[in-house]
N, C-alpha and C positions, 0 to 999 in steps of 0.2 A: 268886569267880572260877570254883568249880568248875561252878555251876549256869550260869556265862553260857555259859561252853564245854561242857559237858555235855548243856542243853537249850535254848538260846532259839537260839545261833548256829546249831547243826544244825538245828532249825526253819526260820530264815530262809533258811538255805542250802538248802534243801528247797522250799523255795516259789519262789525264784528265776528260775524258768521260769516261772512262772506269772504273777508279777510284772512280769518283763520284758514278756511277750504283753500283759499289760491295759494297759501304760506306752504301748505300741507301737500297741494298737486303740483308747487315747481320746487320744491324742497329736490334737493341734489341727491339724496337717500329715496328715490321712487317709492311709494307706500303701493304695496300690494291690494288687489281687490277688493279685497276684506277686509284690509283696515282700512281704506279708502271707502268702504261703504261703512265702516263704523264711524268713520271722521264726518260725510257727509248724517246721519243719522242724530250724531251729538252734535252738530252746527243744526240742525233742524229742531232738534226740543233747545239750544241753546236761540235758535231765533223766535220761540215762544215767550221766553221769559225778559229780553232783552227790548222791545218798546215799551212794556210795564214800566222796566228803569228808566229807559229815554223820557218817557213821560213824565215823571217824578223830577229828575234831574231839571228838564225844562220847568217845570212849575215852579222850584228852588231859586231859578233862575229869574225866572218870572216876577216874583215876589221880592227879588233882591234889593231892588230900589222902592218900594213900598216902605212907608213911616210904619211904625206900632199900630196905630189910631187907625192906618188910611183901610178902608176895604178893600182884598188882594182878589182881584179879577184873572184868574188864572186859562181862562175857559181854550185861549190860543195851545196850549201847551197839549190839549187829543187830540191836538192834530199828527205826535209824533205817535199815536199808539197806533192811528190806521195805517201811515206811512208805514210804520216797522211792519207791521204783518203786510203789507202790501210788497214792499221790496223783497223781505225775506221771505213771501210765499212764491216771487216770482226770479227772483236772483238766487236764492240756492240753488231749485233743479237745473236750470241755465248754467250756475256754476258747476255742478256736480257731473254733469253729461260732456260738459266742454272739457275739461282735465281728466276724465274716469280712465283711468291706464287700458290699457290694450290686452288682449290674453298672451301677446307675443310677447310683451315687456312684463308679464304678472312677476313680483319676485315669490307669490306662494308654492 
């Protein structure tokens, strides 16, 4: 339990944004410009708020096999807050430019 909450949930919670955009650019229903620029916009304030969680989740984790009594040394766990703002400052425009529709296929 410690390592699910520890490292895999704050991963997936970290990728989120990134997951959503590619669900959103190969979705079978092509999203038009404009909500493809609204999708990538809300995965962007949606990857400001989501290492905060990572972070927290890993700590929870962290802590999980710590006794009452013992002092809970969490300090490993910011390391998911630079990761998030680091992947997601640099894997959504990547993602956003790589899928962005074409004006030949626009459905607006």
């Amino acid at each position: 339990m410690g390592l699910l909450l520890g490292v895999i949930i704050p991963v997936l919670i970290i990728l989120l944004p990134i997951i959503i955009l590619v669900v959103i650019g190969k979705s079978k229903n092509k999203a038009g410009r404009m909500k493809f620029s609204l999708a990538i916009l809300g995965c962007s304030l949606l990857g400001v708020v989501v290492p905060i969680l990572a972070t927290y989740f890993s700590a929870k984790g962290l802590m999980y096999n710590f006794g009452p009594d013992e002092p809970k040394c969490v300090i490993g766990a910011g390391i998911f807050l630079f990761l998030g703002y680091l992947i997601n400052l640099i894997g959504l425009p990547i993602t956003g430019v790589a899928l962005f529709p074409s004006k030949h296929s626009s459905n607006v």
